[in-house]
N, C-alpha and C positions, 0 to 999 in steps of 0.2 A: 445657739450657743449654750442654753441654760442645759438639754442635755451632754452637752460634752462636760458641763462642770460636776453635774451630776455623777457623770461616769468617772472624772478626776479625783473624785470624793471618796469614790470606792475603791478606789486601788488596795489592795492589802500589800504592801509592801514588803511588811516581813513572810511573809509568804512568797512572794516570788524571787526574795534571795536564797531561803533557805528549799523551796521546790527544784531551783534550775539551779544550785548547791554553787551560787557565786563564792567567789573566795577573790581577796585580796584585792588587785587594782579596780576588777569590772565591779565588784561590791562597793568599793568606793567610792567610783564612778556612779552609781546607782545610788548612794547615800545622795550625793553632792547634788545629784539631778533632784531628789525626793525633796531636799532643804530649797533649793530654788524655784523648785510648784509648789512647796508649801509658803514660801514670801512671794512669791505673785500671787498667787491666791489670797492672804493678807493684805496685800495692796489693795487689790482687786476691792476687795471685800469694806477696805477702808474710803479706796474714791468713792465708792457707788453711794456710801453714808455721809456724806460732802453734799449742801445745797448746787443744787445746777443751773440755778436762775441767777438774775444782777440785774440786782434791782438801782437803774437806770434815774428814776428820779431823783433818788438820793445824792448820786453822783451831782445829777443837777442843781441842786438845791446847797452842796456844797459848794461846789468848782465856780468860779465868776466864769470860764470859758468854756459855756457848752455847749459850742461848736465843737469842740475833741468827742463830748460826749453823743451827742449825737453822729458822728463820723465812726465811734468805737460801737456804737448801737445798732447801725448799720453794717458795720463789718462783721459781727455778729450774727448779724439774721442771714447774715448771705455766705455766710461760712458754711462750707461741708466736708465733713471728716475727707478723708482720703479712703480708699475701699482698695484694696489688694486683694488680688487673686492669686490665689494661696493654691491653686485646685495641678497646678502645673509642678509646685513643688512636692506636694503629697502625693502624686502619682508618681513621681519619680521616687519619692521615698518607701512608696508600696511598693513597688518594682526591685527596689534594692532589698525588700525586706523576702519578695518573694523570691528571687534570685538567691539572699542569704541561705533563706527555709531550702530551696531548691540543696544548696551545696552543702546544708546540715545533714538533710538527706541520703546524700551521696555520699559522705562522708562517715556517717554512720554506716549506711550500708557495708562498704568497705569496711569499716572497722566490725562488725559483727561476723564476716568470711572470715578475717585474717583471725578473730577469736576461735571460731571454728578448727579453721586450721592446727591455732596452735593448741586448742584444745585435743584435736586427735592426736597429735605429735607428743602431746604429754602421753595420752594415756600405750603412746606406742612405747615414748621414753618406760615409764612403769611396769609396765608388763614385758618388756623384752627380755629374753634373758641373760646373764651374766656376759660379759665377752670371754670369759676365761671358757663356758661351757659350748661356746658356737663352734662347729667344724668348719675347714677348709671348702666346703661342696655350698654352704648355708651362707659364707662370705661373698664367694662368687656370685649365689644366685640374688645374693642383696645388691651387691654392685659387679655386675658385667664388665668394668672396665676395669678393675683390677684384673681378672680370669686375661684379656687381651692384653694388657702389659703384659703379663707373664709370659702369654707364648711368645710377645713382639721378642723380648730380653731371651727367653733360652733359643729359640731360632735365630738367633744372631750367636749364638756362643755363649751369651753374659749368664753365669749362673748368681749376680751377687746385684742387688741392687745395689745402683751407684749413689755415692755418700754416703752410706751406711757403716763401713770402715770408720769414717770418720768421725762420726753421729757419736757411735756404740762403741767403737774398736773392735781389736781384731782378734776374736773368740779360741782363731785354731791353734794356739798353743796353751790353752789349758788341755 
């Protein structure tokens, strides 16, 4: 236990809000937890300088009934803390930590593609040129499926895309 206290002692705390750049609730949450290992550790640190003996014939030398005392001096000796096995909950809490990492992981990954992504996309936005300066031949080869509406509408007869009248109005009398 003395080095887990050890290692409690060295946390630098404001370094790991301002490294993993906490903000708001989870920095608060993290102050809140830092203020509560800093008073258990105070406690801590206050029981251990507390006598741990009882001293027994005093008792007796007051009390006329030292049958209590004797009965409380024995319960005493034969007292043992309680011991938990703690080793089932920190595996599981490793497990969820590693599972966490695991889906930070993934999650990052995905998010550094889709920066990719939108990284080329800009730099296609930027450098593309004008719409005013593209030809009809340079739209088609961008999207194919405008080129296939068009012949689906004039091999049907329709020389006017539909709603467009309505959109724009209707040009032919100027």
């Amino acid at each position: 236990m003395a080095a887990g206290r050890s290692v409690a002692t060295k946390i630098d705390w404001a370094h790991i809000t301002s490294s993993l750049g906490l903000k708001g609730s989870t920095a608060a949450s993290l102050q809140a937890f830092k203020k509560r290992n800093d008073d258990a550790r105070r406690k801590l640190a206050a029981l251990t300088q507390q006598p741990q003996t009882v001293d027994f014939s005093r008792y007796r030398s007051t009390l006329n009934n030292t049958a209590v005392v004797d009965e409380m001096e024995q319960h005493l000796k034969n007292f043992k803390p309680v011991t938990y096995d703690v080793g089932r909950q920190l595996k599981a809490i490793e497990a969820f930590e590693a599972q966490a990492v695991k889906s930070a992981e993934e999650t990052k990954g995905k998010v550094d593609v889709e920066v990719r992504e939108l990284e080329k996309t800009l730099r296609n936005i930027e450098t593309a040129r004008p719409f005013e300066d593209l030809t009809v031949d340079e739209v088609a080869a961008a999207q194919p499926e405008i080129d296939k509406r068009t012949e689906q509408l004039v091999s049907k007869g329709r020389w006017q895309v539909p709603g467009y009248k309505e959109k724009f109005g209707d040009l032919s009398v100027l």
